[in-house]
C-alpha positions in Angstrom: 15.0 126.1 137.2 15.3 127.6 140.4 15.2 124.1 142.4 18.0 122.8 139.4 20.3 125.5 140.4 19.4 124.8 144.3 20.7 121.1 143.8 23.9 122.8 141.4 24.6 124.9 144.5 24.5 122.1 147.3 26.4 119.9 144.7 29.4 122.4 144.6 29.6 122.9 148.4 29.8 119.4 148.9 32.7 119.0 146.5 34.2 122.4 147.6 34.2 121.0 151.5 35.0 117.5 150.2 38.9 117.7 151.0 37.9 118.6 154.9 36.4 115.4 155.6 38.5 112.2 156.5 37.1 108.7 155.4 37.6 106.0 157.9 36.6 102.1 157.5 36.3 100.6 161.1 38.0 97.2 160.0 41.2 98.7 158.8 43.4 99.9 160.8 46.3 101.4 159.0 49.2 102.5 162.2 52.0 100.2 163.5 49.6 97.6 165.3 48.8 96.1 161.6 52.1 95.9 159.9 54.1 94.4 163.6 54.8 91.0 163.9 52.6 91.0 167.1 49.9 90.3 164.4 46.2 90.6 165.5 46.5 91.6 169.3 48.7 93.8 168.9 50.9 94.4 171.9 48.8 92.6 173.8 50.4 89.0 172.9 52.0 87.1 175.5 54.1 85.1 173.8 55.4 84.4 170.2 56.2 81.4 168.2 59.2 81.2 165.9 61.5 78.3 164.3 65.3 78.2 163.0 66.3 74.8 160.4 69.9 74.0 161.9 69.9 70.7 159.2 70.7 71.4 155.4 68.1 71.2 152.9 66.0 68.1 152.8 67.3 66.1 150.1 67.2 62.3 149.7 70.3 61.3 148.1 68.9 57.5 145.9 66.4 56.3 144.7 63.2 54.8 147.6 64.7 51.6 147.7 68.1 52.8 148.6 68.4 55.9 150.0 68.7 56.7 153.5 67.0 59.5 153.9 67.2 62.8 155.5 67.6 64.6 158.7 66.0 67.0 160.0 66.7 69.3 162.7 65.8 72.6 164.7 65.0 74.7 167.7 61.6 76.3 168.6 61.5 79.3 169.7 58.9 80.7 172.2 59.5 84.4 173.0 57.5 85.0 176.0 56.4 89.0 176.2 54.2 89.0 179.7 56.2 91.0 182.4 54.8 88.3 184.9 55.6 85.2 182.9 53.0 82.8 181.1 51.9 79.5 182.4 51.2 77.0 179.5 49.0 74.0 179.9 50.7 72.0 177.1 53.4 72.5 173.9 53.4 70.0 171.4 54.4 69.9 167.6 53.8 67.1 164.6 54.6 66.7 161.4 52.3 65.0 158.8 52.4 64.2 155.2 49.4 65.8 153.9 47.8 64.4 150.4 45.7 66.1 148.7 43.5 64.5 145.9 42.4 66.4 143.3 40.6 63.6 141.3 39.2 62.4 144.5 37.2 58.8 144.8 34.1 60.7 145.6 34.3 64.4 144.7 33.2 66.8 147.0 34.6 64.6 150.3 36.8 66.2 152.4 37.8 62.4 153.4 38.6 61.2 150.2 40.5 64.3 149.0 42.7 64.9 152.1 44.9 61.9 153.8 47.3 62.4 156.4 49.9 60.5 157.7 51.5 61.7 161.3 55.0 61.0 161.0 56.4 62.2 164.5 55.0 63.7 167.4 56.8 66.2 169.6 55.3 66.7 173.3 57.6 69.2 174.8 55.6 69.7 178.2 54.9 67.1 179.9 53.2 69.2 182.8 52.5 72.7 183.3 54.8 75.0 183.5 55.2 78.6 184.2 58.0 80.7 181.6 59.5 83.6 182.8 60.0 86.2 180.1 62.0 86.1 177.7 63.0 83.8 174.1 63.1 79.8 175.7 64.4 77.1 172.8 62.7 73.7 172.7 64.9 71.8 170.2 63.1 69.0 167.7 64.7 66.4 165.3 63.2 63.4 163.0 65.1 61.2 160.3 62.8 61.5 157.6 62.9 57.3 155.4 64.3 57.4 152.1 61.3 55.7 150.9 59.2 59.0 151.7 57.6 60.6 148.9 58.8 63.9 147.9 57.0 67.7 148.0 54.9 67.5 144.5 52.4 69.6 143.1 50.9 68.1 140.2 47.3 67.8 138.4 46.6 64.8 140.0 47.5 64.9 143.6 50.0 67.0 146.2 51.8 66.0 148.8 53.3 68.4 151.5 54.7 67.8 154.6 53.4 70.4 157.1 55.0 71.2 160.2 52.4 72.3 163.1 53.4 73.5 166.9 50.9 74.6 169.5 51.1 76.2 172.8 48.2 76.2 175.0 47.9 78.7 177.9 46.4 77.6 181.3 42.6 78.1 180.9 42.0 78.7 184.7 44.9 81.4 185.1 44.6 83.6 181.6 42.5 84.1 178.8 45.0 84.3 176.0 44.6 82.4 172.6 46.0 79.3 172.1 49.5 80.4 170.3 50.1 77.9 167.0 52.6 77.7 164.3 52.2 76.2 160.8 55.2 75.9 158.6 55.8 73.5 155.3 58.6 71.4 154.7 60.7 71.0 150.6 61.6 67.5 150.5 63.5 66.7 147.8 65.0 64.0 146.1 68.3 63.3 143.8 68.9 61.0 142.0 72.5 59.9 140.6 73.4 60.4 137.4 75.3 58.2 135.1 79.5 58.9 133.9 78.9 58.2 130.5 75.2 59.0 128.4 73.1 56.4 127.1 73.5 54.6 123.8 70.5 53.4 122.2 70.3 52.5 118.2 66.6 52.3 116.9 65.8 51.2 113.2 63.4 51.8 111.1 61.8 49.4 108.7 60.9 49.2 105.4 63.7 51.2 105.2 67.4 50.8 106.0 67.7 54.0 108.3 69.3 53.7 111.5 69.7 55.7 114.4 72.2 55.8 117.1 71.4 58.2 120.0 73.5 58.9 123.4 71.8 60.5 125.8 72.0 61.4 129.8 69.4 59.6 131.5 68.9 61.7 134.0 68.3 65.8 133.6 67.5 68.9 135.5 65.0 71.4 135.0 67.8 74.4 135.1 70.2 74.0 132.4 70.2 72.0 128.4 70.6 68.7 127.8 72.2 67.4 124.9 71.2 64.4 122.7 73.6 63.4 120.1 71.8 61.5 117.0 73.2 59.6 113.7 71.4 58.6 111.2 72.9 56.1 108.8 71.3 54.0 105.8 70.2 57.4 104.0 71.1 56.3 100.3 70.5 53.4 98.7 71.2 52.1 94.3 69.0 51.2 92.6 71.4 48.6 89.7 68.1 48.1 87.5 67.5 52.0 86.6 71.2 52.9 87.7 69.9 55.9 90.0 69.9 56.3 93.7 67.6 57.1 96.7 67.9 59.5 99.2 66.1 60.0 102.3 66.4 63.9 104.0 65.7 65.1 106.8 63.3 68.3 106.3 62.2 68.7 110.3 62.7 67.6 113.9 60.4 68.0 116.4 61.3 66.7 120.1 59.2 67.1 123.4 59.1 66.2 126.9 56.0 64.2 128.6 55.6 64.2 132.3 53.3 61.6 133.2 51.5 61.2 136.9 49.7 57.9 138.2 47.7 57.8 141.4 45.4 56.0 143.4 42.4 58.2 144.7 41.5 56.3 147.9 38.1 55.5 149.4 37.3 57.1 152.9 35.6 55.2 155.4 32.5 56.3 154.4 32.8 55.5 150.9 34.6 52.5 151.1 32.8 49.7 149.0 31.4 46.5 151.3 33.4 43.2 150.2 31.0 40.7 149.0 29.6 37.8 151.0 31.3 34.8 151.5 30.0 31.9 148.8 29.0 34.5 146.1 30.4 34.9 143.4 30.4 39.0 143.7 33.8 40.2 142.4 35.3 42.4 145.7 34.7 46.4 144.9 37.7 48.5 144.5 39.2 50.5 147.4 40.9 53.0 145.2 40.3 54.5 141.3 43.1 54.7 139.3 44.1 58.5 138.2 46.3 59.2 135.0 47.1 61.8 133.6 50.1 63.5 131.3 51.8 67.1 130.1 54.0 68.8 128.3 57.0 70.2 130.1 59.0 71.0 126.9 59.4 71.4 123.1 60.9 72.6 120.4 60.5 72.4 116.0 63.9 72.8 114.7 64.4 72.6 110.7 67.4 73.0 110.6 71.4 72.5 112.3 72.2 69.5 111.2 75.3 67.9 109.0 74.7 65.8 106.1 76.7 64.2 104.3 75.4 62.2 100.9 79.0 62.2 98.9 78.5 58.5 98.8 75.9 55.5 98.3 77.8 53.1 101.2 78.4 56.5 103.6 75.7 58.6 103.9 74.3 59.9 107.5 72.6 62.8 109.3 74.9 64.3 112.4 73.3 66.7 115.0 73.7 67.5 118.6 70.4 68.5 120.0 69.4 70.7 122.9 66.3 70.1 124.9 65.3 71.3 127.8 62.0 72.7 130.1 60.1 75.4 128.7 60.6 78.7 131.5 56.9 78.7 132.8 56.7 74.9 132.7 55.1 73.2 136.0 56.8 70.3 136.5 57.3 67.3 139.4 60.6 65.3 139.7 60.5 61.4 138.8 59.1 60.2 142.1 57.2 56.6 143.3 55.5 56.1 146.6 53.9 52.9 148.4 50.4 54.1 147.9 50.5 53.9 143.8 51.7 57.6 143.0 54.3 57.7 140.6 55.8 60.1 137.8 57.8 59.4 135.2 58.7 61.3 132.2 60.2 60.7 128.5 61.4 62.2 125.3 59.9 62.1 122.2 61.3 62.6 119.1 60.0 63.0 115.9 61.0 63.2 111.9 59.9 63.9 108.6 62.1 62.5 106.5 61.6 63.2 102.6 62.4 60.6 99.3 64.5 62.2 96.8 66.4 60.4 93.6 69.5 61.0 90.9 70.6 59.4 88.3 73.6 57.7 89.2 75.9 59.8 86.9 74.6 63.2 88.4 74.1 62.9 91.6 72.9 66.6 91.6 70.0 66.4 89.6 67.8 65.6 92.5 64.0 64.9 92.2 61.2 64.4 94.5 59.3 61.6 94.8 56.3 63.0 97.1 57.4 60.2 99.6 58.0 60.6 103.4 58.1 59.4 106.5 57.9 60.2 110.4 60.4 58.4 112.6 59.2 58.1 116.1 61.8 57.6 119.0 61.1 57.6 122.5 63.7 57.6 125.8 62.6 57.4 129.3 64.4 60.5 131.4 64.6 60.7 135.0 63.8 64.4 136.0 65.6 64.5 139.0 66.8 67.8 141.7 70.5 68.8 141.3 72.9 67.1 144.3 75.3 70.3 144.2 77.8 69.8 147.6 75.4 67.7 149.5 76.0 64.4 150.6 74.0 61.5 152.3 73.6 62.1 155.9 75.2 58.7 156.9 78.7 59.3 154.4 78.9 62.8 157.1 78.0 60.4 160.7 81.1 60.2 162.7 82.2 56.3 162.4 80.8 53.8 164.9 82.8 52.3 167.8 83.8 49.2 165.4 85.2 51.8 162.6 87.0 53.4 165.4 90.9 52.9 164.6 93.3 51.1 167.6 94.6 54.4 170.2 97.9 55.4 170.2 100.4 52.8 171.9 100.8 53.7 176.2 103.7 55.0 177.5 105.9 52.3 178.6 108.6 52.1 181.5 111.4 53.3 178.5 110.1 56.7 178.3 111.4 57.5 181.3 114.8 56.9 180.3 114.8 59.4 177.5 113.1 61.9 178.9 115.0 64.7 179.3 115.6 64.2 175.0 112.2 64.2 174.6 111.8 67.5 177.1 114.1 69.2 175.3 112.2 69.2 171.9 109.3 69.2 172.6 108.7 71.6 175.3 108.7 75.1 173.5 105.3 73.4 172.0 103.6 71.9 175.1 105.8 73.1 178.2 102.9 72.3 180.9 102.3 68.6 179.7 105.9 67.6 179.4 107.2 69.2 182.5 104.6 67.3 184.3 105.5 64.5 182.7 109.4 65.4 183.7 108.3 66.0 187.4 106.5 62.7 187.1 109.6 60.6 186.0 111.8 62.1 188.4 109.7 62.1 191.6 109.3 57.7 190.1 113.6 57.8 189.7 113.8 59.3 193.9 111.0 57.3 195.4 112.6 53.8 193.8 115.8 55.3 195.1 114.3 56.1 198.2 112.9 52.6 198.5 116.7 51.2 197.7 117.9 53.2 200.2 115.5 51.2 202.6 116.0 47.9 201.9 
């Protein structure tokens, strides 16, 4: 008992002097040095690296075949903090299309999951040089092809354009760390859409139902899109039992499928041998075909429509529907590259339609007959990035020396004659120009006299 209220006793005066002690953790360091852009050394950093976009956002305006792609534009900057300057052995950036496959040939490769593609190469330095302190710009450009894929994150693959610069100090003259910067570039694509909607008409045998659907072929993930549907061929008569049939519509269901197709690529280490010559091995494939498809969007509606089954010879359906991506929804625009990745997407829709009959006479007295049907449609969609104010970068070039129109005629020998007219107009707007021109004329009118004089 005694020992039990010994350990009671210690146990209070450690919580009692509890509040007097500070805990620290050696790896945190919680003051100004952590939360400053300096970053991990602090203040001890000799230089920064930083970037500014000057071009718009990267858009291709077209499809691959036919756009012209984008520019791309900006200015480097390299902040130099050291009283006495830096010397730098070498400052270079690239940019590089960066795939990532994430059903890759042979899993668990870092070769055939990552592929890159250098696209431009910046060498700023072409010796070393010393900087003086202070914020020096190093400006960079590149005209990205129209036939580029876009920025895409999907289940199959990614592709990301990644922007990398690098600094190098001079070994022999500092220790310093080599000073890098990593960014990531949005390319986007848009696509142009059509002035009037689709019109498809889709029938459905046995029966005599028809539908005629318009439709935008290409969407945006912000906003609704409307479908307008008819359905005609609802009623038919029966002479023989002098009754008629009646299909209804009880439900609608429509949805939106994005579908992605790759080709994961062999490495160099996996890539399969081709066969020897005079066999009759078939040659190995290079690359495994990937496929694979989502929902983006969909929707049950049961009712919203108009009917209208007044008569045998005019009965239809009427409805304007709204679809559109579900808010979470992942989603990649319709895109095709050279090296087999593609997406694509479409709309389903889907409905039960029920069989109901009258007599003739009394068209009210309706009665099932436990028969129905699902109609199936299906529309291709392009999912493409809103254009907004943007235009193609060529449409905003200033015009070539061919578009360039003829100058503005000379002055000839007759302008001197009217002169003083023209002065007296025009000089309240442009004093210095025309009395030059004045002075000109009349120092031409004394010298020709002069010369008169002479002969």
């Amino acid at each position: 008992m005694v020992e039990r209220a010994g350990s009671y006793a210690s146990e209070a005066e450690k919580q009692k002097d509890h509040h007097h002690h500070r805990i620290s953790f050696p790896s945190i360091h919680i003051g100004r040095s952590s939360s400053s852009k300096d970053g991990l050394f602090g203040t001890n950093v000799p230089a920064t690296l930083d970037w500014k976009l000057e071009s718009p956002p990267i858009v291709f305006y077209g499809d691959a075949e036919n756009s012209s792609g984008a520019l791309v534009s900006g200015q480097l900057y390299l902040d130099v903090r050291k009283e006495e300057g830096i010397e730098l052995e070498s400052f270079d950036a690239t940019l590089n299309i960066h795939v990532v496959q994430k059903r890759p040939y042979v899993a668990h490769c870092n070769d055939c999951t990552n592929q890159y593609t250098e696209l431009k190469k910046w060498i700023f330095l072409e010796r070393p040089l010393v900087l003086a302190k202070g914020k020096h710009s190093f400006p960079f450009s590149i005209l990205l092809e129209g036939h580029l894929p876009t920025s895409m994150d999907g289940t199959l693959v990614s592709i990301a354009y990644e922007f990398k610069a690098e600094a190098v100090p001079k070994s022999d003259s500092s220790s310093h760390p080599v000073i890098r910067l990593e960014k990531t570039l949005d390319v986007k694509r848009s696509l142009p859409e059509h002035e009037t909607p689709h019109h498809s008409v889709r029938v459905f045998p046995p029966t005599n139902i028809k539908a005629s659907v318009h439709y935008p072929q290409a969407i945006h993930a912000i906003g609704n899109n409307t479908l307008s549907l008819r359905l005609d061929g609802l009623a038919k008569h029966n002479p023989k039992p002098n009754t008629v049939e009646y299909w209804k519509l009880k439900k609608l269901t429509w949805r939106l499928e994005e579908t992605a197709k790759t080709i994961a690529p062999a490495c160099a280490k996996h890539t399969p041998k081709e066969p020897k010559e005079g066999t009759a091995e078939q040659p190995a494939k290079k690359g495994l075909p990937r496929t694979d498809s989502r929902v983006i969007g969909e929707k049950t509606v049961f009712s919203g429509w108009k009917s209208n089954y007044n008569s045998v010879t005019d009965s239809a359906v009427e409805l304007e529907l709204d679809y559109f991506l579900s808010k979470h929804a992942k989603y990649n625009c319709n895109t095709k590259s050279r090296d087999g990745t593609e997406v694509t997407h479409q709309l389903m829709v889907e409905m039960v339609v029920s069989q109901e009959w009258a007599p003739l006479s009394k068209p009210t007295m309706v009665t099932q007959t436990g028969v129905g049907r699902i109609l199936r449609m299906h529309f291709q969609t392009v999912l493409t990035e809103r254009a907004g104010l943007g235009i193609s970068w060529d449409n905003e070039a200033p015009p070539v020396y061919q578009d360039v129109p003829p100058s503005p005629p000379s002055y000839s020998a007759e302008t001197r004659l009217v002169g003083d007219a023209i002065d007296d107009v025009i000089e309240p707007l442009d004093s210095v120009v025309l009395s030059g021109l004045t002075r000109r004329s009349t120092e031409g009118e004394s010298s020709s006299a002069a010369g008169g004089d002479g002969r």
